[in-house]
C-alpha positions as CSV (number, residue, x, y, z in Angstrom):
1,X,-81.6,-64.4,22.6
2,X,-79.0,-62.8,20.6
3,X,-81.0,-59.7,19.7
4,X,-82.6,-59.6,23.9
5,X,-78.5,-59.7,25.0
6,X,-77.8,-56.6,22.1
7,X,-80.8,-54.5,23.8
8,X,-79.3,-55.3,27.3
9,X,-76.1,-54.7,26.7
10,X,-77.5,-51.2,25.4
11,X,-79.4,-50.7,28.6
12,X,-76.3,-51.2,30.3
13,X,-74.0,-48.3,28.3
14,X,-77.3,-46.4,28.6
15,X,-77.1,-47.2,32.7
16,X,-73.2,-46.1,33.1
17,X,-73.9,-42.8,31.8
18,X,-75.1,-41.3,35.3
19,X,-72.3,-43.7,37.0
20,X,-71.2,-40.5,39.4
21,X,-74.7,-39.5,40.7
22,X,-77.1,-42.0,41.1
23,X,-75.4,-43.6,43.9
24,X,-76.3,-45.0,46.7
25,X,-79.2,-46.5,44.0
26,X,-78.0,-48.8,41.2
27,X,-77.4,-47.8,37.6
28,X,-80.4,-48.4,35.4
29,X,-81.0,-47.9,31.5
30,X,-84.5,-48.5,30.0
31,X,-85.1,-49.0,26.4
32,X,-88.8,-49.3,24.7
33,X,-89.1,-51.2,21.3
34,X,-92.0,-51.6,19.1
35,X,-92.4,-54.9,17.1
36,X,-94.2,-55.4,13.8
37,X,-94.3,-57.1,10.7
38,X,-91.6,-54.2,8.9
39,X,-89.3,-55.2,12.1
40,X,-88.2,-53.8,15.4
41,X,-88.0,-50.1,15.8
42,X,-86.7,-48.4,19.0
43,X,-88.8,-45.7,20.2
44,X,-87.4,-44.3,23.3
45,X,-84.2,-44.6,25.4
46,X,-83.5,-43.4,29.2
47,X,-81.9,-44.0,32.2
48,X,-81.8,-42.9,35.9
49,X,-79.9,-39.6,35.9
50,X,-79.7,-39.0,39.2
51,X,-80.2,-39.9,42.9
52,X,-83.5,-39.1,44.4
53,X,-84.9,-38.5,40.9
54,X,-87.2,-40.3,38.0
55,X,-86.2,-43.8,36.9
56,X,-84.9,-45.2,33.8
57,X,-88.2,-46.9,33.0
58,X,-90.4,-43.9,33.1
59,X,-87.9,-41.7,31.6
60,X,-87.6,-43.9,28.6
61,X,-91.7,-43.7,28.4
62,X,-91.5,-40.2,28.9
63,X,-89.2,-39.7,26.1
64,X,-91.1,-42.1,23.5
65,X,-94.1,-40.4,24.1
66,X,-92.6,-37.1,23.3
67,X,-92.2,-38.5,20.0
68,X,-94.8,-40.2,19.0
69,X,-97.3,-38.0,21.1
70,X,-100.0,-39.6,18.5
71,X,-99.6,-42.7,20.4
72,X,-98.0,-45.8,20.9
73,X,-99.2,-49.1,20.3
74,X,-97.8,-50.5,24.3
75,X,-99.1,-54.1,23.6
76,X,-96.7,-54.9,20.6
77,X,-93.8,-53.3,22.7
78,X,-90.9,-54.5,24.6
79,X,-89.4,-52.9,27.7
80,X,-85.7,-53.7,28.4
81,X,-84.3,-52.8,31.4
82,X,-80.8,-54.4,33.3
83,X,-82.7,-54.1,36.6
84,X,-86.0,-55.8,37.8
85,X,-88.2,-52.5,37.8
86,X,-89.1,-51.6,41.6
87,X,-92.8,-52.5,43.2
88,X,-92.4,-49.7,46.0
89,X,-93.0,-45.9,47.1
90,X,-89.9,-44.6,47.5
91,X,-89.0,-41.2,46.3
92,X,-90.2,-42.2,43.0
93,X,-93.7,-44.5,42.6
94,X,-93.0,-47.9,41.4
95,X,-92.0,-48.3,38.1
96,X,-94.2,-52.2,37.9
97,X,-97.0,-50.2,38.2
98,X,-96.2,-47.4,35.2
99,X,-95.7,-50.5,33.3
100,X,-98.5,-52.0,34.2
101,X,-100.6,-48.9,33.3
102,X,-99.4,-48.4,29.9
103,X,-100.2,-51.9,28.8
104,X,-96.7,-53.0,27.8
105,X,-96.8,-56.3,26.7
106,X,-93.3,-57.8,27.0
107,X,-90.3,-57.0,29.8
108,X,-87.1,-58.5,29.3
109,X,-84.9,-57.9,33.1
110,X,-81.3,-58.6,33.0
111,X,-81.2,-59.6,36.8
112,X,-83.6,-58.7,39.3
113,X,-83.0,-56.5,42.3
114,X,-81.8,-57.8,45.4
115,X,-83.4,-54.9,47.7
116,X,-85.7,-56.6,50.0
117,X,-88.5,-53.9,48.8
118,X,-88.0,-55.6,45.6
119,X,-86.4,-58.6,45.1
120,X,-88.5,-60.4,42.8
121,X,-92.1,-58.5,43.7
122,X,-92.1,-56.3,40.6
123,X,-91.6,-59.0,38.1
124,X,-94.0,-61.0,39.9
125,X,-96.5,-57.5,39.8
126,X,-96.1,-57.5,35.9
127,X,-96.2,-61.1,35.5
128,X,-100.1,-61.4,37.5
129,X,-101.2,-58.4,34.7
130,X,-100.4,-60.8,32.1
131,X,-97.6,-59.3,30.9
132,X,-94.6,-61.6,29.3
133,X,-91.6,-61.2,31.3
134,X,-88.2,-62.8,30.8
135,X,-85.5,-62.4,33.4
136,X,-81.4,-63.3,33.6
137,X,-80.2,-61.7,30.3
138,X,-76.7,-60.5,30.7
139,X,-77.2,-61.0,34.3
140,X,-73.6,-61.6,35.0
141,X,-72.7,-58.1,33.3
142,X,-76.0,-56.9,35.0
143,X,-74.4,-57.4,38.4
144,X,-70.8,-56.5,37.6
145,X,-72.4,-52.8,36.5
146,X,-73.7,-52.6,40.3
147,X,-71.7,-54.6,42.4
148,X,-71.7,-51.7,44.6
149,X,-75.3,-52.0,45.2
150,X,-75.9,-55.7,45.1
151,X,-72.8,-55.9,48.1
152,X,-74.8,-53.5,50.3
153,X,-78.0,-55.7,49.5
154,X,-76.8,-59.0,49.8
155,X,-74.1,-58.5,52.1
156,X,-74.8,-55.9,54.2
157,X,-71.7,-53.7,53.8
158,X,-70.3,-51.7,51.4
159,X,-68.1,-52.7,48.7
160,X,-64.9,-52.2,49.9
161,X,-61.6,-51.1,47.7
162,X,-58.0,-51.4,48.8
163,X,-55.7,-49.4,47.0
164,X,-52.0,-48.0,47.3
165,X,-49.2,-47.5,45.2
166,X,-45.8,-48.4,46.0
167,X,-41.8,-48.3,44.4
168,X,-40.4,-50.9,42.6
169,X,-39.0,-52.6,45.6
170,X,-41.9,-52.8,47.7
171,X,-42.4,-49.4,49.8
172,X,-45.1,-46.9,49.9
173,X,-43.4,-44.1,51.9
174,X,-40.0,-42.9,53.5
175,X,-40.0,-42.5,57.0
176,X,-41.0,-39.6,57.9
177,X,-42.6,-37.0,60.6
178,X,-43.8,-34.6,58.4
179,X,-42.7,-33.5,55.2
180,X,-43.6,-34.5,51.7
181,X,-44.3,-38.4,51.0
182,X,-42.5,-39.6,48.2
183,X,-43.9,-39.4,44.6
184,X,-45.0,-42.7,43.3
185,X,-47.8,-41.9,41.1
186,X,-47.9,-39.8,37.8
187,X,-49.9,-37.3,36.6
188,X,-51.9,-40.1,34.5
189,X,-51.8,-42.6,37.7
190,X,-52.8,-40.1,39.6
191,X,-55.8,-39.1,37.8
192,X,-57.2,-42.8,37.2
193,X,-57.2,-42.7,41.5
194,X,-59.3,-39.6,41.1
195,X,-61.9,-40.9,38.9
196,X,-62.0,-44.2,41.5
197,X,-62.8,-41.7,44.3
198,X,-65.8,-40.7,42.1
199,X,-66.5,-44.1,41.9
200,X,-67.0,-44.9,45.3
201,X,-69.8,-42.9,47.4
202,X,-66.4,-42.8,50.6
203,X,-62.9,-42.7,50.7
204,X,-61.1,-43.9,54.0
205,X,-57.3,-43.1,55.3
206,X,-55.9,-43.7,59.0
207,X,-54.9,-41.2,61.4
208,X,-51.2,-41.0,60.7
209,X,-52.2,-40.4,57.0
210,X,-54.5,-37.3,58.1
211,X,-51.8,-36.1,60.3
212,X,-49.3,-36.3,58.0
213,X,-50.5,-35.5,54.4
214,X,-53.4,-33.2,55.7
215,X,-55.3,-34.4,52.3
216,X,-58.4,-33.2,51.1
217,X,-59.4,-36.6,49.6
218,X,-62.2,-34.8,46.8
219,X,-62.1,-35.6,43.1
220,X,-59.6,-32.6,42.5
221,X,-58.8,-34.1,39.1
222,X,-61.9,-35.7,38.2
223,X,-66.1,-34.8,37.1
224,X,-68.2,-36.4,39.6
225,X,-69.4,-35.9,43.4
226,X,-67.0,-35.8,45.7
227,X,-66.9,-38.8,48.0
228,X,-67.6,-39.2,51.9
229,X,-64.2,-38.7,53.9
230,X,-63.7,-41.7,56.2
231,X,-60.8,-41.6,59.1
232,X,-60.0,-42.7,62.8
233,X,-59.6,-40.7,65.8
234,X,-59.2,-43.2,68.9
235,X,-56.4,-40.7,70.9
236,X,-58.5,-37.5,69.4
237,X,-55.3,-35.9,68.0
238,X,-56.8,-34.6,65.1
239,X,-56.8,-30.9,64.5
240,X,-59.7,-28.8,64.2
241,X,-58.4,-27.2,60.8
242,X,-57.2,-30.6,59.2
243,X,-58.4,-30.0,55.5
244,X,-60.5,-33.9,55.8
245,X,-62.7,-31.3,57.6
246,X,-63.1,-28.6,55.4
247,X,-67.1,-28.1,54.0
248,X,-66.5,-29.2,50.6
249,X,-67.2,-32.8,51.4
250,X,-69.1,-34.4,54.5
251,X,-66.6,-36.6,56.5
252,X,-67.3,-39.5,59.4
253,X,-64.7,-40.0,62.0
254,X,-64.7,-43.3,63.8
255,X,-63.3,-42.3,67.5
256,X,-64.8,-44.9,69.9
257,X,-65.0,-48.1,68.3
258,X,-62.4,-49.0,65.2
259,X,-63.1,-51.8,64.9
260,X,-63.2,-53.1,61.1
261,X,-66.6,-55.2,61.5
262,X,-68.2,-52.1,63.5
263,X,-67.5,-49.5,60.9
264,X,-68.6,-51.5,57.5
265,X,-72.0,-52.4,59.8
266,X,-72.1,-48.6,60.9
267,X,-71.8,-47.3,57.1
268,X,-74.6,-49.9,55.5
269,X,-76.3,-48.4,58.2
270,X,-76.1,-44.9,56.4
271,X,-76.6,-46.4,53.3
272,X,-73.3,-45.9,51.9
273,X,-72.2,-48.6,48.9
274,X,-69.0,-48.4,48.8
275,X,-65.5,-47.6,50.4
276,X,-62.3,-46.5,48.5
277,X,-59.1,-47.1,51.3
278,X,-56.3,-45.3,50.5
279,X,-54.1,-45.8,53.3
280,X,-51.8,-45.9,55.5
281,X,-50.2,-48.9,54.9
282,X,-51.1,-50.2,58.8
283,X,-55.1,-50.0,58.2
284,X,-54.6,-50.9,55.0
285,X,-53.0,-54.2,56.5
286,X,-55.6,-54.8,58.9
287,X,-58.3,-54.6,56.5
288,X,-56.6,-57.2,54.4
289,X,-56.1,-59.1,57.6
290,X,-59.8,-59.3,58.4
291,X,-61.0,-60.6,55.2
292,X,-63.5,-58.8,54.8
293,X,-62.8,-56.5,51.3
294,X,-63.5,-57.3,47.8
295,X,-60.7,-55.8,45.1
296,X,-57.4,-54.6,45.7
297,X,-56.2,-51.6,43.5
298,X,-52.0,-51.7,43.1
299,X,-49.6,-49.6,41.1
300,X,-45.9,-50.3,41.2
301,X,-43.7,-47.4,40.0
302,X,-40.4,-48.1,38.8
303,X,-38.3,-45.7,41.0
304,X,-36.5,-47.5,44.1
305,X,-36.7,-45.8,47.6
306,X,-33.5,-43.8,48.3
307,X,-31.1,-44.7,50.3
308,X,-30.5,-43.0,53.2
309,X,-27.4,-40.5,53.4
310,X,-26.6,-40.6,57.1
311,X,-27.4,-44.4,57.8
312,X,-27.0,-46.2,54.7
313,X,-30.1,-47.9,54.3
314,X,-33.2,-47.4,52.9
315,X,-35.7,-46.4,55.8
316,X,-39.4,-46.7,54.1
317,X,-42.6,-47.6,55.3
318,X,-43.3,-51.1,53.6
319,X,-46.2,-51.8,51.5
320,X,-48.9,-54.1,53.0
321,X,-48.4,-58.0,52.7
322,X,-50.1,-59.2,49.7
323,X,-49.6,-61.6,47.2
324,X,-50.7,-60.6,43.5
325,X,-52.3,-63.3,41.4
326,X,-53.2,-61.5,38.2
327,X,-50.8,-60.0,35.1
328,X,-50.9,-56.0,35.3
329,X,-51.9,-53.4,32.9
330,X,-49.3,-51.0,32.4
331,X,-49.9,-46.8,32.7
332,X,-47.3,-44.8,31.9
333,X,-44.6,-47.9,32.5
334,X,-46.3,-48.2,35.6
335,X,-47.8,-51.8,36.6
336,X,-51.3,-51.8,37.7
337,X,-53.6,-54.9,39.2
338,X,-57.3,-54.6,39.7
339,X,-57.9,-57.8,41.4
340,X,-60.7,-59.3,43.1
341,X,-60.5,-60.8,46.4
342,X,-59.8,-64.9,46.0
């Protein structure tokens, strides 16, 4: 078991490589090992690269019979894999069948995949050809490395992300009509929320935010695709030219129907895994309201908002009600909590 949870845990490192590209599939690594009496050797390694293309199963088989193109001896092999290999035509044939084919004669899963198409059918496939399969190694870690996918799956809405930063006593703006927002985040901070937009296959922001940042929302300081810009538009009072709109990343507006429930149903229906909410601080309180999220993304700066010079008293736009229930890690003196919804 030991030696089946190293090989995993490979296939998993092996699976984050292509983290930006494959969505909205899961992350997959493959590796093929040969047994005999000198020991285990590892022929091949591979992984899904990127949406739309091959698989991390036949890529690994690809590559391991580029190197031994004298043959390999299938039947005294293992295939690992973190995800149950698929039993469908999509855009790629099903990677049971490959197996199958080759004659491999063992198939350890780490969890199996919770698509309908799926869900259980390709180990079942291998399984009726004889082959050996055992499935739940690492399965925990399995899921954690696409909880993304396995959300969209199981629940039927994208994985949802809260996340805003706020000052030291508890605001995430001044009050304002335009302007600059105040500068909470450093350069550091700043970057970490670019490589969460990367992340996540759509970022979402509220009207005011649109109208009063004009933000481009893209992965300015980041590798990786640039996400799906998400924003409302009830009283159509966004302008043509807002940048959200600009052609270097599609973007949905919700005009009609806002409501919470509507939207999440709306974006499974495109097939889109998760959603990244930056703000404002009113629709991030609604979501939080509704329930219906799964991690909440915090940094707490250590400036205080100013204080106001004509009135006295600080006038800010408070940070949404939320009560933290996890010790921070600290970036550049700044607290952050990653914490999962209770």
């Amino acid at each position: 078991m030991n030696e089946e949870k190293l090989y995993i845990g490979r296939c998993l490192q092996l699976a984050r490589l292509a983290e930006y590209y494959v969505a909205p599939n899961p992350m997959v690594g493959a590796i093929l090992v040969h047994h005999s009496l000198e020991g285990d050797q590892i022929l091949a390694e591979g992984w899904h690269e990127r949406y739309g293309e091959t698989h991390a199963e036949p890529n690994c088989i690809r590559h391991a019979e580029e190197s031994y193109p004298e043959g390999i001896d299938y039947k005294h092999c293992t295939l690992y894999v973190n995800l149950e290999p698929c039993s469908h035509y999509g855009k790629t044939p099903p990677c049971a069948e490959l197996i199958i084919r080759k004659g491999i004669g063992r198939v350890v899963v780490g969890t199996l995949d919770p698509n309908p198409q799926v869900a259980g059918r390709g180990v079942k496939m291998m399984r009726d050809a004889g082959i050996e399969v055992v499935v739940g190694v690492l399965e925990e870690e399995c899921r954690e490395l696409n909880k993304r996918f396995f959300c969209l799956q199981e629940k039927k809405r994208p994985y949802v992300i809260l996340k805003w930063a706020e000052t030291a006593d508890g605001y995430i703006d001044i009050q304002r009509d335009g302007g600059k927002p105040i500068s909470i985040s450093t350069p550091l901070t700043k970057q970490l929320v670019h490589q969460q937009r990367a992340e996540n296959m759509a970022i979402m922001v509220g009207t005011r935010t649109v109208l009063l940042d004009n933000p481009r929302l893209l992965t300015t300081h980041w590798s990786g695709r640039n996400p799906i810009r998400i924003t409302l538009d009830r009283h159509d009072v966004l302008p043509a030219d807002s940048r959200i709109f600009s052609d270097e990343a599609p973007t949905i507006v919700y005009r009609e129907n806002t409501d919470w429930q509507f939207i999440m149903t709306d974006l499974a229906a495109r097939n889109i895994h998760s959603v990244l909410v930056e703000g404002g601080s009113t629709l991030l309180q609604h979501i939080l309201d509704s329930g219906i999220y799964d991690e909440v993304h915090i940094e707490i700066g250590k400036q205080l908002l100013p204080i106001d010079s004509i009135t006295g008293h600080k006038a800010g736009v408070k940070a949404p009600v939320y009560h933290r229930h996890t010790q921070p890690i600290v970036v550049d003196d700044h607290q952050i909590f990653i914490e999962q919804k209770l």
